[in-house]
C-alpha positions in Angstrom: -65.9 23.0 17.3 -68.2 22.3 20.1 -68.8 24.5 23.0 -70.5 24.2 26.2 -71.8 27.7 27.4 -73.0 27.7 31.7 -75.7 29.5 32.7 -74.8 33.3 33.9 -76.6 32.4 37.6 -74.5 29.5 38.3 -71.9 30.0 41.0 -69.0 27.8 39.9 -66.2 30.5 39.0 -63.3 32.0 42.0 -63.5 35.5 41.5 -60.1 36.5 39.9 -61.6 38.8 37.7 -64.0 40.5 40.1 -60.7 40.2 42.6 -58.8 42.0 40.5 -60.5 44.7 39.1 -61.2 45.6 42.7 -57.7 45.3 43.9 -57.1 47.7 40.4 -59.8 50.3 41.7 -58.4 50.2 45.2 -55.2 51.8 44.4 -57.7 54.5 42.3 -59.1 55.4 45.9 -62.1 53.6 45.3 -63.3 51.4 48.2 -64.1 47.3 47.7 -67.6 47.8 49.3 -68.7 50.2 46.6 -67.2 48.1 43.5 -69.2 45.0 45.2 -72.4 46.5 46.4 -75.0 44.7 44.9 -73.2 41.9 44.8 -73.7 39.9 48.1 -69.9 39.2 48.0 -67.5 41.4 50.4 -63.9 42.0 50.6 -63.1 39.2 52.8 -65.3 36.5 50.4 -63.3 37.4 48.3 -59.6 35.7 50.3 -62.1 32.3 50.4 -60.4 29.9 48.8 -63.8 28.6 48.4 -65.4 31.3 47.1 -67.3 31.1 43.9 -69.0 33.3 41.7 -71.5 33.6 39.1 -71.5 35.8 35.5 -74.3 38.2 37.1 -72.1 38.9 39.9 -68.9 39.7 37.6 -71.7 42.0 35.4 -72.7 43.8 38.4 -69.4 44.2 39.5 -67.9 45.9 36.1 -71.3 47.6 36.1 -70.8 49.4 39.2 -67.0 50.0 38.2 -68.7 51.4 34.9 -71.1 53.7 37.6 -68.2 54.7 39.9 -66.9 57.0 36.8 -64.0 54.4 35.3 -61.8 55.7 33.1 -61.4 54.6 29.5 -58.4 52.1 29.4 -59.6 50.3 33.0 -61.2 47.6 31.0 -57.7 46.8 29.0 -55.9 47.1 31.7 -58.0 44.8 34.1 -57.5 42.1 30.9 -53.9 42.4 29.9 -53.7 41.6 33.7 -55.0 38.7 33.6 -52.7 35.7 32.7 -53.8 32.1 32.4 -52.4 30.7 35.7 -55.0 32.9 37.4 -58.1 30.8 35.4 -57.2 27.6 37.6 -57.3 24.3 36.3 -58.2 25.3 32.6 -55.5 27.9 32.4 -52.8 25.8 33.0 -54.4 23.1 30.3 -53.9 25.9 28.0 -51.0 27.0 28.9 -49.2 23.2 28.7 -51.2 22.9 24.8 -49.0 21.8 22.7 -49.8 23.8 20.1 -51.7 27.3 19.2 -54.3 25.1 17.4 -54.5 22.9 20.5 -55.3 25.8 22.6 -57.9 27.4 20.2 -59.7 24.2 20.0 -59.8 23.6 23.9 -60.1 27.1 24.8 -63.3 27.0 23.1 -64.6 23.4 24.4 -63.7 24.2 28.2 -65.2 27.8 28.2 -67.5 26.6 30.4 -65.5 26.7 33.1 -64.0 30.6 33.2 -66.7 33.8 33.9 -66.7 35.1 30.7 -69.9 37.0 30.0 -69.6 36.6 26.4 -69.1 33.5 24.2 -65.6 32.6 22.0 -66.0 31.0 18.5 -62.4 29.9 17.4 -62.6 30.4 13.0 -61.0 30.1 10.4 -60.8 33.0 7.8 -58.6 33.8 4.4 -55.3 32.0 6.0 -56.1 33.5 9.1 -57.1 32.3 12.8 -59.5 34.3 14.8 -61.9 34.6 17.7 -65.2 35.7 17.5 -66.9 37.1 20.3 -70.6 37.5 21.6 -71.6 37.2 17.7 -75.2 38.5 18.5 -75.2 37.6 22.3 -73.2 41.0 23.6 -76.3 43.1 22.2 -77.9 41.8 25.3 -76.0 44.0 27.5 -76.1 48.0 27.8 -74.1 49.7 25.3 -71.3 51.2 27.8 -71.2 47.7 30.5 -70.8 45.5 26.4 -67.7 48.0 25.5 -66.4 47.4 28.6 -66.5 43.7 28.5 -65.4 43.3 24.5 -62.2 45.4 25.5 -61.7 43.4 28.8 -62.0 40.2 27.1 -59.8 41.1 23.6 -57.0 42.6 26.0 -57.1 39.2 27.9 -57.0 36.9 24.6 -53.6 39.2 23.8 -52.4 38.1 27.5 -53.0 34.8 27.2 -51.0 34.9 22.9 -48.3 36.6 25.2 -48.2 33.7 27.7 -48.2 31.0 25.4 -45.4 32.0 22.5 -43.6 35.1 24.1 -44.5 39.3 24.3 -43.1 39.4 20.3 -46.2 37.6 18.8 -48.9 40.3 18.4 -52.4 39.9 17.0 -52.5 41.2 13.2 -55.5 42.7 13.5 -58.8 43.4 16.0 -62.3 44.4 14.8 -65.3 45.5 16.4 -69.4 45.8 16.0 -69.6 49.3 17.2 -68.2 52.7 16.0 -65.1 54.3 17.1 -65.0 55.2 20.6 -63.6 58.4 22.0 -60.1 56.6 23.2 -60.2 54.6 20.1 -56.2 55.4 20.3 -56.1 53.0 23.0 -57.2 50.3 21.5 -54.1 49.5 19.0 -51.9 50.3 21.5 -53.4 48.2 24.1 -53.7 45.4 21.3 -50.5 45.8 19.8 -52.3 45.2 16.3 -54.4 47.7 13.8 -58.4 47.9 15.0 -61.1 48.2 12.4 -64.5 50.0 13.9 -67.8 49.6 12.3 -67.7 46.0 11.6 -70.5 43.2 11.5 -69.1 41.0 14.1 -66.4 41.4 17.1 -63.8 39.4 16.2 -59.3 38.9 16.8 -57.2 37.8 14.2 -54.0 36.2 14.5 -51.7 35.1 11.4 -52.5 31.4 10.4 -48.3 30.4 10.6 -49.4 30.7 14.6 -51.6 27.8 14.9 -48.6 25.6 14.4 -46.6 27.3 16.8 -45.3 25.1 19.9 -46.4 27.1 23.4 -43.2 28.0 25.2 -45.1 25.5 28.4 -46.1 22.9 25.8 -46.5 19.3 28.1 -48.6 16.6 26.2 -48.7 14.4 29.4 -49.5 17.2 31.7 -51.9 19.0 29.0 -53.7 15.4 29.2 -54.3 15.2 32.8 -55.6 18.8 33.3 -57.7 18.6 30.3 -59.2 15.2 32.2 -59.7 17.2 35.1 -61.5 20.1 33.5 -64.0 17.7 31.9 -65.2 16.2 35.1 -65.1 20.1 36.4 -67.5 20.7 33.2 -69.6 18.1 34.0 -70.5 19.3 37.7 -71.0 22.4 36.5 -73.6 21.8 34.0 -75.2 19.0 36.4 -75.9 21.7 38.7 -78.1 24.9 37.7 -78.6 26.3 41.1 -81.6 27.8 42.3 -81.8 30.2 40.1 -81.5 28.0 37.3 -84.1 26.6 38.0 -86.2 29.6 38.7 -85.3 30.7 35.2 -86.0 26.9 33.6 -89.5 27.2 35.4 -90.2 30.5 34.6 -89.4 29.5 31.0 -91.9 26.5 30.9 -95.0 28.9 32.0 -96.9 30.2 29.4 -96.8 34.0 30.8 -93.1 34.4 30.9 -94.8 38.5 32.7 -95.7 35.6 35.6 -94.8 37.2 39.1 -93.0 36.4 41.9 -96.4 35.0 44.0 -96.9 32.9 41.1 -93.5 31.5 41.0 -92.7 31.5 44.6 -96.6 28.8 44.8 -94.4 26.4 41.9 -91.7 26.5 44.1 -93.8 25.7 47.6 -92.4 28.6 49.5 -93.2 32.2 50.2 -91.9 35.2 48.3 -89.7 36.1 51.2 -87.8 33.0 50.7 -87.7 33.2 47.2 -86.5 36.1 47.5 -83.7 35.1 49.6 -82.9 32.1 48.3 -82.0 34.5 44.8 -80.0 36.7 46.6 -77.7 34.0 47.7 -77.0 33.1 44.0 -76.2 37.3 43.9 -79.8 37.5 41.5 -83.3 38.2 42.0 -86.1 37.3 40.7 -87.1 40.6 38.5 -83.4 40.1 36.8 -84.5 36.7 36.2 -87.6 37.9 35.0 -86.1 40.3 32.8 -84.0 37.6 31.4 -86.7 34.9 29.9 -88.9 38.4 28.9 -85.8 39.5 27.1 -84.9 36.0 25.3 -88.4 35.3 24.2 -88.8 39.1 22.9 -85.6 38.8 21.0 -87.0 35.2 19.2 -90.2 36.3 17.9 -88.5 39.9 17.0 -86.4 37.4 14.3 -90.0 36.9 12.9 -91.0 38.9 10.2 -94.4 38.3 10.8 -94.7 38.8 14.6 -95.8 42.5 15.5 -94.0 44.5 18.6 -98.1 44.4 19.9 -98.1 40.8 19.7 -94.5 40.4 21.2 -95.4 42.7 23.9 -98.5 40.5 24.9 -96.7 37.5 24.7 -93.6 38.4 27.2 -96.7 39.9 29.5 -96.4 43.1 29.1 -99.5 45.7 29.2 -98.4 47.5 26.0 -96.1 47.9 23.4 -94.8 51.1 25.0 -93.9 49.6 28.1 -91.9 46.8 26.3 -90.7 49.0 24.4 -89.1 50.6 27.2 -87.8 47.6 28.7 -86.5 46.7 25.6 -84.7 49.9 25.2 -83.5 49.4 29.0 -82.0 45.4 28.2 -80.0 46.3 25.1 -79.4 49.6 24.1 -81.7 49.7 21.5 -85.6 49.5 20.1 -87.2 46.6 18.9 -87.5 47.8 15.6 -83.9 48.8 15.7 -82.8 44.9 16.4 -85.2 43.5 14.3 -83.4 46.0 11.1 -80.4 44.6 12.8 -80.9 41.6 12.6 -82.1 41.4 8.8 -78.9 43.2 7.9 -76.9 40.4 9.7 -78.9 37.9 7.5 -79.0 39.5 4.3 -75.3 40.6 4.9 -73.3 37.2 6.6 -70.2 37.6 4.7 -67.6 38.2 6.6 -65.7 40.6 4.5 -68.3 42.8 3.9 -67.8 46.1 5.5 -70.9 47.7 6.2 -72.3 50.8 7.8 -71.4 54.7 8.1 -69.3 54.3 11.1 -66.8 52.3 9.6 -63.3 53.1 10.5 -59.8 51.8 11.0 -57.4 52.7 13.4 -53.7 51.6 12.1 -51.8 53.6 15.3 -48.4 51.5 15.6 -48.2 49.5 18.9 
């Protein structure tokens, strides 16, 4: 299946999610400006019908959630909260699919259009139909803010099974690419379904009799015309980058991605006060942007075996390999040589069946 993934800059998504998990922190005592700070958004922005918002700005929203001392369980509940009618235009397509198949195949295609910071693969495995998520991308976020957002996003995909065939069709079984967390009771409980920890990939099943299931909304006619209206919402979306798009594109295309902001505020024919203004608009700056290419170049040449951390270091534009080392720590949780180990067990180990590590575990709690 194809799928069309927007850049995390791009302002194109209302801010349900962000909405909501302030609206759920309210009622904890904890103010809207300090859940949004950071975010160039307020509490009134957020009542704009016309509001829209980008990846970074949810990510710095459940990051300062993460910061404000939330409680284990705020992440499932902030996704079992949210129900496809409050994704727009492509959650009703979804939810008038006129089959579970249907709706795995355009949930996938129209992702695009919702602010999810990680990427769904629809698969099929041993009878059974599951979702894959991140698969390699979530190790670019901080170990604590990618837990968050894999429990967000699994308790959201058991919603949205809820809203399309009724509250008795449950998963059959969750798994996840990190050990067993402390609240790890939570989890089959929250997912209605047994959770495996310590696995290669993050990934939901659901039985493979589901796929032919009708959706209790199922409308052909009206699942046409909202999937025609998502694919011209699609299109503007990935016609139009925003400025910090196009910071990132340029930034990409120099040959020091360590190139500062003078440098890129010259290509640009402005000064680094408007640069930096312009970016803050878009709820970025440029250092994040920065930190961004740096991060996705380290991360290629770390797939080659026969690329040194030295030479990487030099190549993102960094002084030395301590100091990218650093960095890299800071971006995702662990040292280069750690993903580059990482990543050769992923490639000498892509079955997926093949349960791997120490921290393996399963949690088989009854819903």
């Amino acid at each position: 299946m194809s799928q069309r993934i927007t850049p995390p800059w791009g302002r194109h998504y209302p801010p349900y999610q962000i909405t909501a998990l302030v609206r759920l922190l309210q009622r904890k005592d904890v103010p809207a400006g300090a859940v949004l700070a950071g975010t160039g958004l307020d509490a009134a922005a957020l009542d704009d019908v016309a509001c829209r918002t980008s990846v970074l700005q949810h990510l710095a929203v459940w990051r300062n959630a993460l910061a404000l001392g939330a409680v284990p369980g705020l992440s499932f509940e902030l996704g079992r909260g949210l129900h496809l009618p409050d994704h727009g235009t492509y959650g009703l397509m979804l939810l008038s699919c006129e089959s579970v198949d249907d709706y795995f195949r355009r949930a996938e295609t129209y992702q695009g259009l919702v602010a999810n910071a990680l990427a769904l693969e629809a698969r099929t495995d041993g009878g059974d139909a599951l979702w894959v998520l991140g698969d390699g991308g979530d190790r670019e976020l901080p170990d604590g803010l990618r837990i968050f957002v894999l429990e967000q996003q699994f308790a959201q995909l058991v919603t949205q099974l809820h809203d399309l065939l009724g509250p008795e069709v449950r998963p059959t079984l969750a798994r996840f690419a990190y050990p067993a967390p402390a609240h790890r009771a939570m989890y089959a409980e929250q997912l209605q379904c047994p959770c495996v920890f310590g696995w290669h990939r993050n990934e939901l099943h659901l039985g493979g009799e589901v796929l032919s299931m009708r959706p209790r909304l199922a409308n052909a006619f009206t699942a046409a015309v909202l999937q025609s209206a998502c694919e011209g919402l699609l299109a503007e979306v990935e016609e139009s980058p925003g400025f910090a798009g196009k910071v990132y594109q340029a930034l990409r295309l120099l040959p020091d991605p360590g190139a500062g902001m003078k440098a890129m505020a010259s290509t640009f024919k402005m000064n680094e006060r408007t640069l930096r203004r312009r970016l803050a608009r878009e709820g970025t700056s440029f250092s994040n942007i920065a930190d961004q290419v740096r991060h996705s170049v380290a991360t290629q040449h770390l797939q080659r075996p026969d690329a040194s951390v030295e030479q990487i270091a030099l190549i993102t534009g960094f002084s030395d390999s301590a100091n990218f080392r650093r960095a890299f720590l800071r971006w995702t949780g662990m040292t280069p040589a750690q993903f580059r180990r990482q990543h050769q067990e992923r490639r000498a180990h892509p079955h997926p069946w093949t349960l791997r590590g120490e921290n393996a575990s399963v949690s088989l709690a009854a819903p």
